[in-house]
ChimeraX commands (.cxc) that place a marker at each C-alpha (Angstrom):
marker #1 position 0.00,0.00,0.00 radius 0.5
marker #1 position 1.26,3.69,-0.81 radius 0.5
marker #1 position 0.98,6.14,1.59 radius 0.5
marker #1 position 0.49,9.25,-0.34 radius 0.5
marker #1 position 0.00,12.73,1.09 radius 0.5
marker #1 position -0.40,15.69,-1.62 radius 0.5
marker #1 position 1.29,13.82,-4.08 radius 0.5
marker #1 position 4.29,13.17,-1.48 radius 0.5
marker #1 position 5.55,9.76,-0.37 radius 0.5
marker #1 position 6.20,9.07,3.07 radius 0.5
marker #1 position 9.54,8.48,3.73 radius 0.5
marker #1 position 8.49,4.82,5.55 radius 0.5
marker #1 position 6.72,3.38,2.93 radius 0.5
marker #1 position 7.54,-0.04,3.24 radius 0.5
marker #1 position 7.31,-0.90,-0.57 radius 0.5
marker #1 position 9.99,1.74,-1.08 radius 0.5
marker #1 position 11.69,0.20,1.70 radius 0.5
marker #1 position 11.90,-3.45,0.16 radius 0.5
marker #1 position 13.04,-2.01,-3.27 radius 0.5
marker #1 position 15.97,-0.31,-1.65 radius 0.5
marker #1 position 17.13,-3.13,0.08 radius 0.5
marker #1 position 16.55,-6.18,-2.41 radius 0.5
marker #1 position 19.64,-7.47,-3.68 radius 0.5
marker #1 position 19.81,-11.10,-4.44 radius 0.5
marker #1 position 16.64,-11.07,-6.82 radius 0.5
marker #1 position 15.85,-9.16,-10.32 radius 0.5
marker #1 position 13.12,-6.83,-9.78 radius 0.5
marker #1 position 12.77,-3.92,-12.60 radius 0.5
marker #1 position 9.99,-1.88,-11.08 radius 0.5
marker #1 position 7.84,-0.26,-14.14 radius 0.5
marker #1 position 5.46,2.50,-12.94 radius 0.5
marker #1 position 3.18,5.03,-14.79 radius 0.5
marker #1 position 4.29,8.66,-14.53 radius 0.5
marker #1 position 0.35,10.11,-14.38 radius 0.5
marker #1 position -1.97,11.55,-16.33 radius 0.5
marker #1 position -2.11,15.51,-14.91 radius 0.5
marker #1 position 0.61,16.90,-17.55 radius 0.5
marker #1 position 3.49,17.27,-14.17 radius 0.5
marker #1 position 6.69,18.19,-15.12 radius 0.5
marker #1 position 7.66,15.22,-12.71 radius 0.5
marker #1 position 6.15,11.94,-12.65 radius 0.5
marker #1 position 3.46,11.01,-9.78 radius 0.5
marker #1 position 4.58,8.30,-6.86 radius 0.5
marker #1 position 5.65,5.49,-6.89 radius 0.5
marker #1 position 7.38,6.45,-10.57 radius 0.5
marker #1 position 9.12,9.61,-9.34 radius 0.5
marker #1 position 11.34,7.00,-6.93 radius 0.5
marker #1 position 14.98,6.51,-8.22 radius 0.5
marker #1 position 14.40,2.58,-7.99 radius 0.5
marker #1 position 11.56,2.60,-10.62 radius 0.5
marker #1 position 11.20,3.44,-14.02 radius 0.5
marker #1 position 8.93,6.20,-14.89 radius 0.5
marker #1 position 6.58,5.57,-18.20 radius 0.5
marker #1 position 5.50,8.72,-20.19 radius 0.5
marker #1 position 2.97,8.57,-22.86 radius 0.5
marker #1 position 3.59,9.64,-26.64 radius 0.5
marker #1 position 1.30,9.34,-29.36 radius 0.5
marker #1 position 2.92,6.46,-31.32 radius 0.5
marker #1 position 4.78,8.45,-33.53 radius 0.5
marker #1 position 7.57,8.38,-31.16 radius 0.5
marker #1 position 7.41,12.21,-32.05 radius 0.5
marker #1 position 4.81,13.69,-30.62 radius 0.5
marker #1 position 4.22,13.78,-26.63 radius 0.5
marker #1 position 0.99,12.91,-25.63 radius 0.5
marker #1 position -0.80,16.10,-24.30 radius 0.5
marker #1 position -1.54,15.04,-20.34 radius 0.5
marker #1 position 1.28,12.60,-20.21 radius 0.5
marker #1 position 3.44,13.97,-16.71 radius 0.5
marker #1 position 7.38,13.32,-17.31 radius 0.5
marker #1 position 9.02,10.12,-16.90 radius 0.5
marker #1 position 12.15,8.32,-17.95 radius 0.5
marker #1 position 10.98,6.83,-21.03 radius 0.5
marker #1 position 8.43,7.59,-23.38 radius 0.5
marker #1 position 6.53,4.91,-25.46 radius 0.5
marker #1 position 3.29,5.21,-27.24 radius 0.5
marker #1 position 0.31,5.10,-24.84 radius 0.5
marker #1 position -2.19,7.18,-26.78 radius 0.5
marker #1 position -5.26,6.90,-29.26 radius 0.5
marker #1 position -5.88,3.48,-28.85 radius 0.5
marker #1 position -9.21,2.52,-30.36 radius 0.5
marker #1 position -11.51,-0.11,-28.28 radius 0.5
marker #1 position -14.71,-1.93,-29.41 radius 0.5
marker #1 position -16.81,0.52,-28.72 radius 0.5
marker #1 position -15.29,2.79,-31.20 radius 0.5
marker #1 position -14.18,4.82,-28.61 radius 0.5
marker #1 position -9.89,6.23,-28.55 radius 0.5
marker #1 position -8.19,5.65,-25.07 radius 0.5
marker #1 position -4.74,6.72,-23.85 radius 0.5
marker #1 position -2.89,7.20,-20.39 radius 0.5
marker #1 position 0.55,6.14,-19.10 radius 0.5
marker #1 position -1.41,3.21,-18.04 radius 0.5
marker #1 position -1.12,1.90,-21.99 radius 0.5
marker #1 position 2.11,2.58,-22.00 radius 0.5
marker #1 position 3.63,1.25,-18.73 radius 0.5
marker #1 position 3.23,-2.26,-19.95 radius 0.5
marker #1 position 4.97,-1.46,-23.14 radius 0.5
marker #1 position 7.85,-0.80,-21.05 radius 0.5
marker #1 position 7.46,-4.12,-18.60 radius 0.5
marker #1 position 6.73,-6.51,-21.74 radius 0.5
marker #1 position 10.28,-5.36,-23.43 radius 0.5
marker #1 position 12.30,-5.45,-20.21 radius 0.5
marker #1 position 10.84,-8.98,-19.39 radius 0.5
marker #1 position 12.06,-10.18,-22.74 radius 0.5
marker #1 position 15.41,-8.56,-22.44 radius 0.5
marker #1 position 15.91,-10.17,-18.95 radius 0.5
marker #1 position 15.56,-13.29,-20.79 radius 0.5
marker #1 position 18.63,-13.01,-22.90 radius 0.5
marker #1 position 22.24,-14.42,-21.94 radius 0.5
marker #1 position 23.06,-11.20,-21.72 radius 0.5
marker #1 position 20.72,-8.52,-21.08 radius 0.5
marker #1 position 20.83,-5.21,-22.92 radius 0.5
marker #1 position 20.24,-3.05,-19.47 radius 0.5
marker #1 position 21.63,-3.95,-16.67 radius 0.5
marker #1 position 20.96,-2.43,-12.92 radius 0.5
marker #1 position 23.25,-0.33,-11.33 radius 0.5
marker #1 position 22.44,-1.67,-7.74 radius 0.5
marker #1 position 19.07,-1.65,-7.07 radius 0.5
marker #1 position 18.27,0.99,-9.85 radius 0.5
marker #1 position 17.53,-0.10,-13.01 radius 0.5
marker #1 position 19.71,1.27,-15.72 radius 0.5
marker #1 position 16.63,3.14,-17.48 radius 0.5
marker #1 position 15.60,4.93,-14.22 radius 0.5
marker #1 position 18.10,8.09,-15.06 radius 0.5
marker #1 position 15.84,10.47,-13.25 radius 0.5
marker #1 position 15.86,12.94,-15.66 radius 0.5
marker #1 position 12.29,12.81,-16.24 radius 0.5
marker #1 position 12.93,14.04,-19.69 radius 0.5
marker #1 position 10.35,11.75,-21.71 radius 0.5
marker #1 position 13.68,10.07,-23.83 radius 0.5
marker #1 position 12.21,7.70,-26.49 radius 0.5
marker #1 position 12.80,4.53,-25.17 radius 0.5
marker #1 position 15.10,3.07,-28.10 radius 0.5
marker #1 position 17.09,6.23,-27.41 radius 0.5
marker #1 position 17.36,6.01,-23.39 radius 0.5
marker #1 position 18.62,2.50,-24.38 radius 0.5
marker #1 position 21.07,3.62,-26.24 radius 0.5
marker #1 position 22.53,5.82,-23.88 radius 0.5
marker #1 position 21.97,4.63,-20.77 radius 0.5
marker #1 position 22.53,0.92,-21.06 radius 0.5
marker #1 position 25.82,1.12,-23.12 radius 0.5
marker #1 position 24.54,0.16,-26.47 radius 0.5
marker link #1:1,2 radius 0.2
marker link #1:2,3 radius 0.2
marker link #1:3,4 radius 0.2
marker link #1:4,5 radius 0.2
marker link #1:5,6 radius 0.2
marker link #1:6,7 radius 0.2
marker link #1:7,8 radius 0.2
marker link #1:8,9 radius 0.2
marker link #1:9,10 radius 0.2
marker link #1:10,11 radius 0.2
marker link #1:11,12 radius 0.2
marker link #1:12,13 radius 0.2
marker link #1:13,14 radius 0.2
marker link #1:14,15 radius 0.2
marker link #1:15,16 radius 0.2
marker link #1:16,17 radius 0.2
marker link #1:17,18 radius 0.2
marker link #1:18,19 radius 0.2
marker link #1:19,20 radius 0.2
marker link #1:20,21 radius 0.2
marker link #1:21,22 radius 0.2
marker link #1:22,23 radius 0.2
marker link #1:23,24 radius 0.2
marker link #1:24,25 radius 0.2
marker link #1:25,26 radius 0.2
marker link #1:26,27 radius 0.2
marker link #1:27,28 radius 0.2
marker link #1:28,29 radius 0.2
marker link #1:29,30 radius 0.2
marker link #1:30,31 radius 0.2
marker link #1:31,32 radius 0.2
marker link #1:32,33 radius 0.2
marker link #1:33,34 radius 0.2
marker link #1:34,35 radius 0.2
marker link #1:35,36 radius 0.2
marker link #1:36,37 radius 0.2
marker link #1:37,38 radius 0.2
marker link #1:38,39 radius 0.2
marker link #1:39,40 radius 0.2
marker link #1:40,41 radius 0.2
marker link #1:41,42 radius 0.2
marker link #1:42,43 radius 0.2
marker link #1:43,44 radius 0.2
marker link #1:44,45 radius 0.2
marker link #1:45,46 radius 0.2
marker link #1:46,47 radius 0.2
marker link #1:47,48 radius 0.2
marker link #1:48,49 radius 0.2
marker link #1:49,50 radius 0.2
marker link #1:50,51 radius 0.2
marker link #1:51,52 radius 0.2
marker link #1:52,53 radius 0.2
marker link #1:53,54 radius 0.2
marker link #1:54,55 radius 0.2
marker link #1:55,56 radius 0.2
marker link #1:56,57 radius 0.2
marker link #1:57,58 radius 0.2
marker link #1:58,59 radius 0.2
marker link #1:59,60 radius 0.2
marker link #1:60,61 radius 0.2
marker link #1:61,62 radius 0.2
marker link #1:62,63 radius 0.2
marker link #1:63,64 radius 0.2
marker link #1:64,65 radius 0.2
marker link #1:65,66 radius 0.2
marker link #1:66,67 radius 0.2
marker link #1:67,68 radius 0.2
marker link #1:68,69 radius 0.2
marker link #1:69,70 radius 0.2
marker link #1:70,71 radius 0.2
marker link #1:71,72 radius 0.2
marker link #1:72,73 radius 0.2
marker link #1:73,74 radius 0.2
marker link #1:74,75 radius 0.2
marker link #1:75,76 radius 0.2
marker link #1:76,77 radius 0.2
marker link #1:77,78 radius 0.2
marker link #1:78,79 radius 0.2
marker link #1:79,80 radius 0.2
marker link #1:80,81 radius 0.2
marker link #1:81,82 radius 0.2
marker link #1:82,83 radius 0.2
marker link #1:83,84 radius 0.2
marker link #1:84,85 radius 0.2
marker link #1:85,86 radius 0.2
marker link #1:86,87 radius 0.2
marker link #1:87,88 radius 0.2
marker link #1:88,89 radius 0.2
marker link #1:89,90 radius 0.2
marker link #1:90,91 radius 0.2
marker link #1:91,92 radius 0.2
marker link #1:92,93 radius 0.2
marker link #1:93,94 radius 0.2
marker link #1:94,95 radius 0.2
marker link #1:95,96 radius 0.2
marker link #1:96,97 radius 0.2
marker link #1:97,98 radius 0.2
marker link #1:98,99 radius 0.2
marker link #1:99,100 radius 0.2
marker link #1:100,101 radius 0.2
marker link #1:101,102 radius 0.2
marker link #1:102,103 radius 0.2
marker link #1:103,104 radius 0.2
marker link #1:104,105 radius 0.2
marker link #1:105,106 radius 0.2
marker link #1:106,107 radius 0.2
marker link #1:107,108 radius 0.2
marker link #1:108,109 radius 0.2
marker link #1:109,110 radius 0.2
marker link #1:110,111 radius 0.2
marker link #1:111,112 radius 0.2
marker link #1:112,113 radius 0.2
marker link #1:113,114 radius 0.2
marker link #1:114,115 radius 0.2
marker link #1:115,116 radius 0.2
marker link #1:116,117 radius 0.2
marker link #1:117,118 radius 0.2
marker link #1:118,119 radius 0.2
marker link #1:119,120 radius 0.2
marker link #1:120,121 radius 0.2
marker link #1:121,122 radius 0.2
marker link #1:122,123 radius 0.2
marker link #1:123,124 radius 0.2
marker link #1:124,125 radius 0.2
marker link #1:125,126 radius 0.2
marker link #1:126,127 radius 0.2
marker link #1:127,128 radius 0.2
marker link #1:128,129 radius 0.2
marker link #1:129,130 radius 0.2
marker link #1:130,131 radius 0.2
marker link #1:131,132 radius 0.2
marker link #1:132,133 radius 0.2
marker link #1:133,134 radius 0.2
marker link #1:134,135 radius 0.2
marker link #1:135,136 radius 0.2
marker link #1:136,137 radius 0.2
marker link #1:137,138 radius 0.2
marker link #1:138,139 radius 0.2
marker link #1:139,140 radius 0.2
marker link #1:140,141 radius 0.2
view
């Protein structure tokens, strides 16, 4: 459970507390950054253990309008459902970011590695860097 006060983490939150002291397992934590157009992504994505996932509008061009920051961007907008209705949200695009790390982890060698307990892609810059990009530079490739 988060324990979230005006948008502000409390230092003993105990899920914060487990991802700072793992060590002997893999755990890439994924988050969404929000959907109120922040400059800085929402808890628990603003954390320097997690990955922060901003929404584009699948032209890897184009930010999507009330995507907040985060450390990646991937395409989480205009998705069109059944009922002929478009969707979009960091939501879409979180799992984006999970699915390709999951299949990377499966590799003899992975392509991003953790530096610790932070995962490589968490560079805290919250400066929406296309993922193929942010691979590129932060994961020596």
């Amino acid at each position: 459970m988060l324990k979230l006060f005006n948008n502000t983490a409390l230092q003993s939150d105990p899920l914060r507390d487990y991802l700072r002291e793992i060590r002997d397992v893999i755990i890439v934590p994924v988050a969404s950054s929000g959907n109120f157009k922040q400059r800085q992504p929402f808890y628990p994505a603003r954390w320097p253990e997690v990955i922060s996932v901003s929404a584009n509008e699948g032209d890897d061009l184009r930010f999507w309008l009330h995507s907040n920051n985060g450390d990646v961007s991937v395409p989480g907008a205009w998705f069109l459902f059944d009922d002929a209705v478009f969707r979009a949200g960091t939501s879409f695009a979180a799992p984006v970011v999970s699915l390709l790390i999951a299949l990377d982890l499966t590799q003899t060698e992975p392509t991003c590695q953790s530096r610790g307990n932070v995962p490589a892609l968490a560079h805290g810059a919250f400066d929406n860097t296309l993922l193929a990009d942010a691979v590129g530079q932060f994961c020596g490739q």
